[in-house]
MARDO-872483 format. One record per residue (C-alpha): residue number from 1; x, y, z. Coordinates in steps of 0.2 Angstrom, whole numbers. Last residue first. Layout:
% residues N
<NUM, <X, Y, Z>> ...
This chain:
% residues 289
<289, <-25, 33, -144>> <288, <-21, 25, -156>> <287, <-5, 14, -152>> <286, <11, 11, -159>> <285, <26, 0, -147>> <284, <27, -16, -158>> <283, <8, -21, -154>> <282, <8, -15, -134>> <281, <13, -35, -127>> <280, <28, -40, -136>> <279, <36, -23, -140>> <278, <32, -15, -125>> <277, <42, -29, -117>> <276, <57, -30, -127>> <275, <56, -11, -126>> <274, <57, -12, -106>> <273, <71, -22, -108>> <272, <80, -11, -120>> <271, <77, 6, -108>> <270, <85, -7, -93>> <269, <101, -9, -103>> <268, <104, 6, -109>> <267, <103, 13, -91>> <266, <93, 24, -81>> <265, <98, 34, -70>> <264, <85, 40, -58>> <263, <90, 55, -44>> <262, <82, 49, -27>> <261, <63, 58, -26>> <260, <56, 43, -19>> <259, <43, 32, -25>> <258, <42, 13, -22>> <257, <29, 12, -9>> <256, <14, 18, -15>> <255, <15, 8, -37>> <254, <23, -6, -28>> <253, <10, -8, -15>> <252, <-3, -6, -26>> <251, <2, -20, -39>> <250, <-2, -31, -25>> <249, <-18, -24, -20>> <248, <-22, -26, -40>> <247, <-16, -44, -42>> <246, <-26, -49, -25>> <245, <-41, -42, -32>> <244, <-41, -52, -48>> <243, <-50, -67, -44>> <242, <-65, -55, -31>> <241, <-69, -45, -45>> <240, <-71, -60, -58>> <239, <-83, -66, -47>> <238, <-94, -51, -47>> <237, <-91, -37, -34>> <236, <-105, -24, -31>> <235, <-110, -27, -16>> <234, <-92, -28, -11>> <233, <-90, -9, -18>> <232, <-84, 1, -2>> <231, <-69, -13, 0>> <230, <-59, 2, 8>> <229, <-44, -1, 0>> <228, <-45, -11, -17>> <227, <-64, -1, -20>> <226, <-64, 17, -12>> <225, <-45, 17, -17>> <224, <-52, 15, -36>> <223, <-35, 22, -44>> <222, <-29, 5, -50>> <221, <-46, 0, -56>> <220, <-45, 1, -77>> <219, <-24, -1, -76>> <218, <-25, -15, -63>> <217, <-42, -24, -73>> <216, <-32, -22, -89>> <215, <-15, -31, -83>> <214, <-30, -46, -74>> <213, <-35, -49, -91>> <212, <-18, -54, -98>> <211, <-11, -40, -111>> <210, <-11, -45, -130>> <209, <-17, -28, -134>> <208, <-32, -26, -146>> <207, <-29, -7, -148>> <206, <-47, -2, -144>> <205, <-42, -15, -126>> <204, <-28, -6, -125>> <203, <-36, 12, -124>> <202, <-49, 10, -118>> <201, <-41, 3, -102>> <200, <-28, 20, -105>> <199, <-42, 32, -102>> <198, <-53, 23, -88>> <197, <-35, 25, -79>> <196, <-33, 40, -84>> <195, <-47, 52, -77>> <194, <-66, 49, -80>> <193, <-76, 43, -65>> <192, <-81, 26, -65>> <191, <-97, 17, -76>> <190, <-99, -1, -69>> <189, <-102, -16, -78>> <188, <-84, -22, -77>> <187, <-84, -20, -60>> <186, <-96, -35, -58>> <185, <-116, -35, -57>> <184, <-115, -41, -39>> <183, <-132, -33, -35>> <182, <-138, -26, -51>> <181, <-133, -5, -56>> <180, <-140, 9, -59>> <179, <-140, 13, -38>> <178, <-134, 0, -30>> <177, <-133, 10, -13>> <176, <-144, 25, -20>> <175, <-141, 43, -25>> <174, <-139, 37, -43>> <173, <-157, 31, -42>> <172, <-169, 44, -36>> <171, <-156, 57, -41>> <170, <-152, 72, -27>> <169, <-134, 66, -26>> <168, <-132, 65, -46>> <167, <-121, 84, -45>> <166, <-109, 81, -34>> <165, <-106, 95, -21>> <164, <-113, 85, -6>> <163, <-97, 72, -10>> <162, <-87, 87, -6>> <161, <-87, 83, 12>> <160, <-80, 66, 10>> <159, <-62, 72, 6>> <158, <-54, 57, -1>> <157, <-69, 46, -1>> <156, <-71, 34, 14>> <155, <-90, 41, 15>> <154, <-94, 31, -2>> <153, <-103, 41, -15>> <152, <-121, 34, -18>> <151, <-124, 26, -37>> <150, <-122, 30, -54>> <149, <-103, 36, -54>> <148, <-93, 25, -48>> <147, <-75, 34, -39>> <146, <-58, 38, -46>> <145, <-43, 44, -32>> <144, <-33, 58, -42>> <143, <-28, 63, -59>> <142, <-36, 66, -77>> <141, <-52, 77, -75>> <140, <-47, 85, -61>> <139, <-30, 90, -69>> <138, <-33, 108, -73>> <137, <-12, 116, -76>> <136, <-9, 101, -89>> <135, <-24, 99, -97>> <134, <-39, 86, -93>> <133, <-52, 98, -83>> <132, <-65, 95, -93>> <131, <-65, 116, -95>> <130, <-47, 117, -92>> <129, <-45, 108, -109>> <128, <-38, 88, -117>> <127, <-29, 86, -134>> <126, <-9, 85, -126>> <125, <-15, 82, -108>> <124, <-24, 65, -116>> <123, <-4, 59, -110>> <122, <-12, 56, -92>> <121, <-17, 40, -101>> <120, <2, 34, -99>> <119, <-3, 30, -79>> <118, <0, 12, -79>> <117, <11, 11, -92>> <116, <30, 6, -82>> <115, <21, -4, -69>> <114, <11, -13, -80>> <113, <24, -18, -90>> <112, <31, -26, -73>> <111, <16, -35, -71>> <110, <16, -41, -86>> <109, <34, -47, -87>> <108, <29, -60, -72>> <107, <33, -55, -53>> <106, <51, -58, -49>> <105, <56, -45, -32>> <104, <68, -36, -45>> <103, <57, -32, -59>> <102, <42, -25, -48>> <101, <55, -13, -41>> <100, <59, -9, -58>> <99, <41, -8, -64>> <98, <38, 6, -51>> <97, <52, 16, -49>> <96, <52, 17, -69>> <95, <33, 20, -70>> <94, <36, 35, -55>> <93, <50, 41, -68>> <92, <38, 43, -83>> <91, <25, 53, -72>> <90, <36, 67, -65>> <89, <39, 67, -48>> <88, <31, 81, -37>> <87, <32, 66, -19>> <86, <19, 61, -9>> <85, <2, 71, -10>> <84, <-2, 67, -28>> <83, <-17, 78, -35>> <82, <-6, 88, -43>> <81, <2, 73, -54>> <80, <18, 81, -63>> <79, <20, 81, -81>> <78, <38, 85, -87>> <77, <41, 68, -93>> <76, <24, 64, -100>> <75, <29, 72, -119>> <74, <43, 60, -118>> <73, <35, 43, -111>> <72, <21, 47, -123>> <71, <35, 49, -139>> <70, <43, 31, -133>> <69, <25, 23, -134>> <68, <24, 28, -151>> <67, <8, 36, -154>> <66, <-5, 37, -166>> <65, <-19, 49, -161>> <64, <-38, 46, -167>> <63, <-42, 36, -154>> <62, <-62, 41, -154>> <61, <-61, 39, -135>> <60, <-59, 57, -129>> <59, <-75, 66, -133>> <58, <-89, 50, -133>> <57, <-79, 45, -116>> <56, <-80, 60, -108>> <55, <-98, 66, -113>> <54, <-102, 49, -105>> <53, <-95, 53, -89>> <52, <-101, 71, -87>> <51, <-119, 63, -90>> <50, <-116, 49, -75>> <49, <-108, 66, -66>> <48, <-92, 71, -63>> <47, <-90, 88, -61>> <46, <-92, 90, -40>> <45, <-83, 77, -35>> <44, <-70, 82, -49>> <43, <-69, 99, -44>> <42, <-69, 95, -24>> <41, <-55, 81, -30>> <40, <-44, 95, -39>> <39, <-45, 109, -27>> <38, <-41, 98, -12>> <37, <-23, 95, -21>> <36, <-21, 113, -26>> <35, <-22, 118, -7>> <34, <-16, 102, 1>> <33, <3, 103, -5>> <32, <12, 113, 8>> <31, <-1, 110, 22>> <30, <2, 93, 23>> <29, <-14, 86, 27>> <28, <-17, 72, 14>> <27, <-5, 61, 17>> <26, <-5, 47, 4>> <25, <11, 40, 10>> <24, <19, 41, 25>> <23, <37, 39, 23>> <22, <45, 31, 39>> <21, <39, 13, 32>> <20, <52, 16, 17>> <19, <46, -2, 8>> <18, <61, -9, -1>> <17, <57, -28, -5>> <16, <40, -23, -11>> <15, <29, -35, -3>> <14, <25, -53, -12>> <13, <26, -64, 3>> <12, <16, -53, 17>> <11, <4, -52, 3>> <10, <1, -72, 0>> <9, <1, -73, 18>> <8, <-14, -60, 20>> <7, <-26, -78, 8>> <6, <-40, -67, -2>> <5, <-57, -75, 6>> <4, <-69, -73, -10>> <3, <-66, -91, -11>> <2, <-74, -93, 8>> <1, <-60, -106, 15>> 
């Protein structure tokens, strides 16, 4: 067998045990929720540039904002994900539904960790603004789908249309296949919209967590849909892509399938768990962000 060949079985075993197959998820026609929600990825197709990029990361990553982990889940449990088309949950409960479901079907403590943070870099809501779209009512600079920037927009983009509103179409280079970048030059090399995921990768690698590689390469890649679902960035894909991809389709089902609005009660119990774990693999539960 190919080793870029990822072996279906492997998935067909490790499926979310509670999968609600009348749900469709990542609908994005209702007509209740697609106004503000094609508002967001028509701003950020249309913002983030390879410049916009940069400017994002010279802003946002001097981590000069100490944090307890406790104090993010707080300040994240009234924010709500606009560009989400499934269910108005706040943030810190998905990460519950997430890593719990994680828990029960036995996957390693990283994983499940992983499912509890995986979106915490929304918390930039606290020092972000409209104008880079990165506070609480302009989120186009936090949420949704993430893309490369640097080379052609994929067609199988949410909302394909508004990839002729971005502003590096007409670029000799970042309107080509490969654009900036070598053939198989790995995801790693790569320069992705800016939004959360991006966010929180900087964030634990500037805080030298003890995380496995394959936890940073979810959190970094969790929102590329255009790469773990559509495969629009093979030629692209360096070896290390191609080892941690069944990880991050994995993790993807849990983090799609687990949510439902069902009241959450969490108890004692389950909150010291998760410490345990926060406290192993995020330096004692303090981080600079």
């Amino acid at each position: 067998m190919d080793n870029h060949t990822i072996n279906t079985d492997y998935f067909d075993m490790h499926q979310p045990n509670d999968i609600d197959d009348k749900h469709s998820f990542r609908n994005y026609t209702n007509d209740s929720t697609q106004s503000k929600i094609k508002q967001t990825y028509q701003f950020a197709r249309s913002h983030q540039s390879v410049e916009h990029v940069l400017q994002m990361h010279k802003k946002y990553l001097s981590f000069s904002h100490r944090m307890r982990i406790q104090d993010v889940f707080e300040k994240l449990s009234t924010f709500v994900d606009i560009s989400d088309p499934d269910i108005p949950l706040p943030n810190y409960y998905h990460g519950i539904q997430t890593a719990e479901s994680i828990r029960k079907d036995g996957h390693p403590e990283w994983l499940q960790l992983i499912g509890l943070i995986h979106d915490i870099g929304k918390i930039m809501y606290l020092w972000g603004c409209k104008e880079d779209g990165t506070s609480m009512d302009t989120q186009w600079g936090i949420v949704g789908d993430t893309f490369i920037v640097g080379c052609a927009l994929p067609d199988s983009l949410v909302y394909p249309e508004f990839n002729t509103e971005h502003p590096d179409k007409d670029h000799p280079i970042y309107s080509t296949k490969q654009g900036m970048y070598a053939h198989q030059c790995g995801l790693n090399n790569v320069l992705c919209s800016w939004g959360h995921d991006e966010y929180l990768y900087q964030v634990l690698k500037h805080n030298q967590c003890i995380l496995p590689e394959q936890a940073l390469y979810i959190v970094r890649f969790h929102s590329l849909y255009a790469h773990h679902k559509e495969r629009a960035y093979n030629h692209l894909m360096g070896e290390q892509d191609h080892d941690y991809l069944h990880w991050l389709r994995i993790f993807n089902r849990y983090d799609l399938y687990t949510k439902n609005d069902d009241t959450i009660i969490i108890s004692e119990e389950t909150k010291q768990y998760y410490c345990k774990l926060i406290d192993k693999y995020l330096n004692g539960g303090e981080l600079l962000f």
